[in-house]
C-alpha positions as CSV (number, residue, x, y, z in Angstrom):
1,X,-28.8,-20.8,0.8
2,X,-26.7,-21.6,3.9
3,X,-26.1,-18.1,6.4
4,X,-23.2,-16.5,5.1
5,X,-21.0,-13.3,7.2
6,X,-18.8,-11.2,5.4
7,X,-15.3,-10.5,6.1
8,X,-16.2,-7.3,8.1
9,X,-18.6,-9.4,10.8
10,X,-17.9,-9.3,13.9
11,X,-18.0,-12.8,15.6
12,X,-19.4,-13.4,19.2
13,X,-15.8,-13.4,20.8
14,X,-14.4,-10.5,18.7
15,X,-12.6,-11.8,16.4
16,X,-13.2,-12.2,12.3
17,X,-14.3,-14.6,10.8
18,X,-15.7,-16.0,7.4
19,X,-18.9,-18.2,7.2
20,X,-18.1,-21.8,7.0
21,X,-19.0,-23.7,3.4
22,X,-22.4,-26.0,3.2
23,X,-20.9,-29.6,3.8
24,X,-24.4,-30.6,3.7
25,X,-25.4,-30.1,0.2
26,X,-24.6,-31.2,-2.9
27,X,-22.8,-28.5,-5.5
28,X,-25.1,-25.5,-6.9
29,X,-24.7,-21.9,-8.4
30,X,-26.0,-20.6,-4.9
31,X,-23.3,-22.2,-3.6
32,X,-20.6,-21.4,-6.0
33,X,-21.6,-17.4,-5.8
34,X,-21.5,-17.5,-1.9
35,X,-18.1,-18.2,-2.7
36,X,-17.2,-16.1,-4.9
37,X,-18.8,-13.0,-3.2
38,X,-16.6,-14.4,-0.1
39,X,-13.3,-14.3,-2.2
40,X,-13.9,-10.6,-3.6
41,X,-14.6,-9.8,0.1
42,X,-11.7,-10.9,1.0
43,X,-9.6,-9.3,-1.7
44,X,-10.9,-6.1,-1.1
45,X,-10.6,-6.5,2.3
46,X,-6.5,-7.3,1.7
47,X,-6.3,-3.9,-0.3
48,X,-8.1,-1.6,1.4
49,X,-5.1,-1.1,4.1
50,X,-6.6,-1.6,7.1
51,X,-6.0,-5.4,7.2
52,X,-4.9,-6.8,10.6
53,X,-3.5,-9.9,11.6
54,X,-6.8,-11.6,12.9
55,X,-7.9,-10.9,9.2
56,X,-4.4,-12.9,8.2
57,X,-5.6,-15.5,10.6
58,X,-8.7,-15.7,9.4
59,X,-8.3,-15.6,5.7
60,X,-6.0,-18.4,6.2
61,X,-8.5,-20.5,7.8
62,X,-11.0,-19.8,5.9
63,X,-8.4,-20.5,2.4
64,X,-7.8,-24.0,4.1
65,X,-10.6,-25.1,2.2
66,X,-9.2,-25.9,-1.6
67,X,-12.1,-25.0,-3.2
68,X,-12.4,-21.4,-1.4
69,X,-8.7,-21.4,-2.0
70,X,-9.0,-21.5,-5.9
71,X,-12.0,-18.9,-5.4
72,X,-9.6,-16.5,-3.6
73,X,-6.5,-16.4,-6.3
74,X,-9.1,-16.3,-8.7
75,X,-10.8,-13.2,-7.2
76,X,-7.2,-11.5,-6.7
77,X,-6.2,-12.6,-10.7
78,X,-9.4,-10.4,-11.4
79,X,-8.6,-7.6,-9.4
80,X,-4.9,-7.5,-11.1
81,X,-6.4,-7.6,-14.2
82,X,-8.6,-4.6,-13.2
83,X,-5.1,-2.6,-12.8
84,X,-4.2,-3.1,-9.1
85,X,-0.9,-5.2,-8.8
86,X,-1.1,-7.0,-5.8
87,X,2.1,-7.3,-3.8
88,X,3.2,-10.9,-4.4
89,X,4.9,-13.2,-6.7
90,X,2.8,-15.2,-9.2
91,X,2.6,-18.5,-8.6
92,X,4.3,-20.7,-11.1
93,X,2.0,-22.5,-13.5
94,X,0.3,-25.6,-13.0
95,X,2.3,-28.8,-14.7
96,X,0.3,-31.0,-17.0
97,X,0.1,-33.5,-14.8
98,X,-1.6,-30.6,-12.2
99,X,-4.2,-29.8,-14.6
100,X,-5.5,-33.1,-15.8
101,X,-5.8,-34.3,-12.2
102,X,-8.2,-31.5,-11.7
103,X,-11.6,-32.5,-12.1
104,X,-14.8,-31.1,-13.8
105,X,-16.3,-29.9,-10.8
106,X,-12.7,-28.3,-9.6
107,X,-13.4,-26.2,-13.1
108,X,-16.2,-25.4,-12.7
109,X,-15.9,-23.8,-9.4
110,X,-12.7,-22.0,-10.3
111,X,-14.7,-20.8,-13.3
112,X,-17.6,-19.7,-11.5
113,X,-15.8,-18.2,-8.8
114,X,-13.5,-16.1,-10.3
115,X,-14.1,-15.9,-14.0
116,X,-10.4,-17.0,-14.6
117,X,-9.8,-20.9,-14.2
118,X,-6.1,-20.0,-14.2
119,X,-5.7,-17.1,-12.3
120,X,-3.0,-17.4,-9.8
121,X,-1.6,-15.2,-7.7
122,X,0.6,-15.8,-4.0
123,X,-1.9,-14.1,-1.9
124,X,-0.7,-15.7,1.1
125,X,3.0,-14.0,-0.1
126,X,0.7,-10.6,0.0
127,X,0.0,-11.2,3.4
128,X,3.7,-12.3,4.8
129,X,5.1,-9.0,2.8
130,X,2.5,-6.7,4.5
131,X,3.3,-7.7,7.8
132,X,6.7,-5.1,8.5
133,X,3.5,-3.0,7.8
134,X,1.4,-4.5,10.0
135,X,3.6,-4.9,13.4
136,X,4.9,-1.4,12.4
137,X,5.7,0.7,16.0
138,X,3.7,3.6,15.0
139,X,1.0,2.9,11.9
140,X,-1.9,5.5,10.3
141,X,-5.2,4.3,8.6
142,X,-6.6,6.2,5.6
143,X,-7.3,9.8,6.0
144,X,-5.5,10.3,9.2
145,X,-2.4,12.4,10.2
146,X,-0.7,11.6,13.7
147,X,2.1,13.8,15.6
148,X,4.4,11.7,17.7
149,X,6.8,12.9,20.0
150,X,10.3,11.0,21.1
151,X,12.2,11.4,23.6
152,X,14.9,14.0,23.1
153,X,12.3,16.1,21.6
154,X,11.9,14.5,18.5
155,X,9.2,15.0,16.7
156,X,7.5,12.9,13.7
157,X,4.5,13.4,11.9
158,X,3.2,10.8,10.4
159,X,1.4,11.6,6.7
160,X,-2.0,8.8,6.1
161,X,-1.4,4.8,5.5
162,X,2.0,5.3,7.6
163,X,3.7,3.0,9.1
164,X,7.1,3.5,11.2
165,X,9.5,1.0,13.5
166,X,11.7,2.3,16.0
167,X,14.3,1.5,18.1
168,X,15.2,4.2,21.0
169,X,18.2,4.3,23.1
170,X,20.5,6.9,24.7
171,X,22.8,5.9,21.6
172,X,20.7,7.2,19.3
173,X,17.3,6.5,17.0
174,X,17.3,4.2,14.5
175,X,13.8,4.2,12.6
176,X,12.9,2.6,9.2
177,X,9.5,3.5,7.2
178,X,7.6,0.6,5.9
179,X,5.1,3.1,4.2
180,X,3.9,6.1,3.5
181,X,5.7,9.2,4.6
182,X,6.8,11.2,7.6
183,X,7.9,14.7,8.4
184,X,10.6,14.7,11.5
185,X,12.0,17.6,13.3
186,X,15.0,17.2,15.1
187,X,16.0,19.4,17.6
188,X,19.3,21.0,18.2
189,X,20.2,19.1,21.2
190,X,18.7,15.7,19.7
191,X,21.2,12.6,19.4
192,X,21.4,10.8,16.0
193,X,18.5,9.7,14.2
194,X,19.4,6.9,11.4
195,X,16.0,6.7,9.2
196,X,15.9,4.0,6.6
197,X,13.4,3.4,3.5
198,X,14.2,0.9,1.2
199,X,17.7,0.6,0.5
200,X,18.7,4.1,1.4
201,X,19.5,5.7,4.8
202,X,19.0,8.8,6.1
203,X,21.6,10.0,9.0
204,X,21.1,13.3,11.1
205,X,24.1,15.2,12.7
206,X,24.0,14.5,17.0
207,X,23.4,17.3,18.1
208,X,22.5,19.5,14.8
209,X,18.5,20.5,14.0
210,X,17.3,19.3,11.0
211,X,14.0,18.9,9.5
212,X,13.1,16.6,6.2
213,X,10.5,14.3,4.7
214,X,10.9,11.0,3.7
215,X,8.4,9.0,1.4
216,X,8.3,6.0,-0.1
217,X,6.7,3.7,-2.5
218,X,6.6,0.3,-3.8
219,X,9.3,-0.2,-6.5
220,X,8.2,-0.4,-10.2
221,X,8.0,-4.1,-12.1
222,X,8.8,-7.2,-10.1
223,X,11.0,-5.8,-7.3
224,X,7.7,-3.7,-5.9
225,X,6.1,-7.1,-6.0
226,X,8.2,-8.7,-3.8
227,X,8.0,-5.3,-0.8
228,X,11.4,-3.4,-2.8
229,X,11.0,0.4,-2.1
230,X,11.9,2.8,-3.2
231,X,12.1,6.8,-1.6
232,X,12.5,10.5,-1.8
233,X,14.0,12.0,1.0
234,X,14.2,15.8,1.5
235,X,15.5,18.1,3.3
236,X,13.3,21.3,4.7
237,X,16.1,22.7,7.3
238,X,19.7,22.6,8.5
239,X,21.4,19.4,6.6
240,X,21.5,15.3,6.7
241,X,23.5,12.8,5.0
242,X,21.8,10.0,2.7
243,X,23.3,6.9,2.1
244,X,21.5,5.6,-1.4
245,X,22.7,2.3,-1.1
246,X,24.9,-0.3,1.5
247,X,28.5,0.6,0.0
248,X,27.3,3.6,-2.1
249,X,28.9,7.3,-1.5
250,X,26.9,9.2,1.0
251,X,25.2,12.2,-0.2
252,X,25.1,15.3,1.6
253,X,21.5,17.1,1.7
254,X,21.2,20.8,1.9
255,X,17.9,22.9,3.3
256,X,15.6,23.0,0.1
257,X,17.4,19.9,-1.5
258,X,16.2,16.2,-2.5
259,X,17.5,12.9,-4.1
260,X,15.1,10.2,-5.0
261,X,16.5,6.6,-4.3
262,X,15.5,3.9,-7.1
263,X,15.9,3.2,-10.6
264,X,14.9,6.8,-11.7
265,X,16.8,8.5,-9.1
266,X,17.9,12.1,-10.8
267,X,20.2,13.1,-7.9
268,X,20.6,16.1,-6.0
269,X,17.9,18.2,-7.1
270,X,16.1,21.6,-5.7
271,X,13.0,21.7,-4.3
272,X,9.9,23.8,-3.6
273,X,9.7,23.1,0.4
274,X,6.1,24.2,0.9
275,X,4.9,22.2,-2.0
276,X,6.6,18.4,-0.4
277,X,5.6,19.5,2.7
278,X,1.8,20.9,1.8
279,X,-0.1,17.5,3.2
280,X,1.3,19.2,6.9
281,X,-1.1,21.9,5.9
282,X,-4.3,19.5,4.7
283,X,-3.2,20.0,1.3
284,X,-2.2,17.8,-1.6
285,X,-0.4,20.1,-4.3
286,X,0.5,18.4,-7.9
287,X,3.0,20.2,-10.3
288,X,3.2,18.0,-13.7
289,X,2.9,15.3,-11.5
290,X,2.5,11.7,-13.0
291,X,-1.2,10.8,-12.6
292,X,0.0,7.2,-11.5
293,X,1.6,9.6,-8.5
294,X,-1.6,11.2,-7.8
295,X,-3.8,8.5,-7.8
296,X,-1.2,6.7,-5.1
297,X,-1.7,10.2,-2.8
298,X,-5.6,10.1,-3.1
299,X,-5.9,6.3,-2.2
300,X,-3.8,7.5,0.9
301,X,-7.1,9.7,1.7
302,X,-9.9,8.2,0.4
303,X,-11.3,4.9,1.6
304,X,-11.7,1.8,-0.8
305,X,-9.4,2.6,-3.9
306,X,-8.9,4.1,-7.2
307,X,-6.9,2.2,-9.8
308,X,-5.8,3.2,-13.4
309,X,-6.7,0.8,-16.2
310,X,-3.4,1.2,-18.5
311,X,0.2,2.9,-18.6
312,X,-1.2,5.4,-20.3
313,X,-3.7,6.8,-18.3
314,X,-1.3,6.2,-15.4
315,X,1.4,8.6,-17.7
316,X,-1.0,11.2,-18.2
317,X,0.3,14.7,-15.8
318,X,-1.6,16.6,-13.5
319,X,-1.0,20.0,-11.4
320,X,-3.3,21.7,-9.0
321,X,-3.9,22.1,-5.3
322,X,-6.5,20.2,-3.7
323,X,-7.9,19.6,-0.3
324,X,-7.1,16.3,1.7
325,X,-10.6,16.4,3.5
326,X,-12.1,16.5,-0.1
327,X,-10.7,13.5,-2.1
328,X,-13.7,13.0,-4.1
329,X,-13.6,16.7,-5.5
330,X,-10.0,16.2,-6.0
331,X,-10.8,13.0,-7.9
332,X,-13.7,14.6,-10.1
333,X,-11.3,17.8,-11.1
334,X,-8.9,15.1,-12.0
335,X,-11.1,13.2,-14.3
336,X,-13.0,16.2,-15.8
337,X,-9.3,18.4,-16.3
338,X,-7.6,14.8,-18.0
339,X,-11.1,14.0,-19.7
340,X,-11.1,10.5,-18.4
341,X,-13.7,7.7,-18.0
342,X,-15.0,6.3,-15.2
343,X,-16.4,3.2,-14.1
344,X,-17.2,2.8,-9.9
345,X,-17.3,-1.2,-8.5
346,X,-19.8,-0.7,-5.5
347,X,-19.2,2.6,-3.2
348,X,-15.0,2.2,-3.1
349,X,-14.1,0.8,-6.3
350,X,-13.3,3.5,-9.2
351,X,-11.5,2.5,-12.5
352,X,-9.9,5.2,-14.3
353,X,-9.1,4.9,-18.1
C-alpha cells in the first residue's frame, strides 16, 4: 500500500499537504480505501472550523485528481446525509450523456469511495463561502474567548468560532460579523460604531455608551447554504439603532431589549441581560431553548462536532445552565434529560437522534 499522510501532516516546508495517488499500480481495494479515508479527512477537516487557506490550497490540489475528486463530494454527500448541511449549493445533476460516458471503473471508485455514486455536493463553493471567515480581521478557534480593545476605547469580546472585519478611522468604526458572536462596549466618548450581520445593521450614537451583543447564524433552507445570515442583536446598556434591512425602518433598541433579524424575526422583544450575556461569565444558560440552538452553542466549544439526525430531535427544547469548560457534561445532561441516542464516529463525531 503506497505511504499515505493525512490532512493534519505537516510537510517538510510547513505547509499541508495530502499524499499523492499510486500512478504506479494498477486499480485495487487498497487503493480505493486510501482514498476514501483521504476524502473523509478532508471533510472533516472542512467542518471542524479551523480550516485555513493552505488547507483550501491544498485540498484543491489534491481534488485536481478526478478520481479523488468524485471521492471527496462523495464523502461530503455522506456527511450531509449524516445531518450536517454543508454550506454550498448542490451541484446540478449529471445529464445522460454525463453518466453513460462514465466508465465501470469511474463507478466503482465513486462507489467504493463514498458509498454514494451520485453524491454531489459544491465543496469547492464551501470553501469560497468560508473565506469572509477565514480573512476575518479578528477570528476565534473552538473553545476560546478573546478581549480586543480599539482605539477610542472600544472594547469587543469576542464569544468562540468568531470572526470579525473592521475598518477604523477618525470617522468612525464600521465592523461586520461573519460568525459567531461578540459583546462590544462603547464608551461615552467613542465615535460611531456601524456593526453589520447579515442583512441588518447595528448603529451606535457618537458619543453615547452603549453596550449589546450581536450573534449570528447561518440562515435556515437554501439561503444559509449559500453564507445568508441571519442575527439577534441586543442591547445590555444605554440604546442603538438597528436597521433590519437596506430600506427597512430603523428600530430603536432600549437597555434590556432585542429584535432577531431573519425569517422568524418576533420584533422588539425583552430580555433577560445576564442570561444572553452568560458565555462572558464561562457559562452557557438554555431556557426552552431549541435543541438545534444548543447543539450550535456546544459545537462552538467542543472540538470535532455534534450533529442532529432529524427535525425532530433538532425541535426537541432544552433549559439549564452549563459550564463552557465542560461541554461533554453539558452534552451527556442533554442526552440523558431529552432521553436521546447516541452514536460517536471516532473521538469527534457524535450523532444525536
Amino acid at each position: 500500500m503506497p505511504f499515505r499522510r493525512s490532512p493534519e501532516t505537516l510537510a517538510a516546508n510547513g505547509e499541508r499537504r495530502m499524499s499523492a495517488p499510486d500512478d504506479h499500480g494498477g486499480p485495487s481495494a487498497d487503493r480505493d480505501r486510501c482514498i476514501a479515508q483521504d476524502a473523509h479527512a478532508w471533510v472533516v477537516r472542512l467542518t471542524s472550523g479551523t480550516a485555513t487557506q493552505d488547507d483550501a490550497q491544498a485540498l484543491a490540489a489534491w481534488r485536481s485528481d478526478p478520481e479523488q475528486d468524485a471521492a471527496f463530494r462523495a464523502a461530503a454527500g455522506l456527511w450531509k446525509q449524516a445531518g450536517h448541511a454543508l454550506a454550498g449549493p448542490a451541484r446540478a445533476p449529471a445529464s445522460r450523456g454525463d453518466l453513460l460516458a462514465m466508465t465501470r471503473r469511474r463507478m466503482l471508485r465513486r462507489v467504493a469511495a463514498g458509498g454514494i455514486a451520485s453524491a454531489s455536493i459544491a465543496a469547492g463553493a464551501t470553501l469560497a463561502l468560508r473565506w469572509p471567515v477565514l480573512n476575518a480581521a479578528y477570528r476565534t478557534g473552538t473553545g476560546e474567548i478573546r478581549t480586543v480593545v480599539l482605539s477610542g476605547g472600544i472594547r469587543i469580546e469576542l464569544d468562540a468560532e468568531t470572526a470579525l472585519d473592521a475598518r477604523l478611522d477618525d470617522e468612525g468604526h464600521d465592523m461586520a460579523l461573519q460568525a459567531g458572536s461578540v459583546a462590544v462596549t462603547v464608551p461615552a466618548s467613542g465615535t460611531a460604531l456601524i456593526l453589520g450581520a447579515g442583512r441588518g445593521r447595528l448603529v451606535t450614537d457618537p458619543g453615547r455608551p452603549a453596550e449589546f451583543i450581536v450573534r449570528c447564524r447561518p440562515s435556515e433552507g437554501l439561503s444559509g447554504w449559500v453564507g445568508g445570515l441571519d442575527a439577534d442583536m441586543s442591547c445590555l446598556s444605554g440604546a442603538v439603532t438597528v436597521v433590519p434591512a437596506a430600506g427597512a425602518p430603523t428600530t430603536r433598541l432600549m437597555a434590556g431589549q432585542e429584535i432577531r433579524i431573519g425569517p422568524d424575526a418576533r420584533g422588539v422583544h425583552p430580555i433577560d441581560v445576564a442570561h444572553v450575556a452568560a458565555w462572558r461569565r464561562g457559562l452557557l444558560v438554555f431556557r426552552d431553548t431549541p435543541l438545534s440552538e444548543v447543539v450550535d452553542d456546544l459545537n462552538r466549544y467542543r472540538p470535532g462536532r455534534i450533529v442532529l439526525a432529524g427535525s425532530a430531535a433538532a425541535a426537541r427544547r432544552v433549559t439549564g445552565i452549563f459550564h463552557l469548560a465542560r461541554p461533554e457534561e453539558a452534552l451527556s445532561s442533554i442526552r440523558t434529560a431529552l432521553a436521546l441516542s447516541e452514536v460517536r464516529l471516532g473521538d469527534r463525531l457524535v450523532i444525536l437522534r
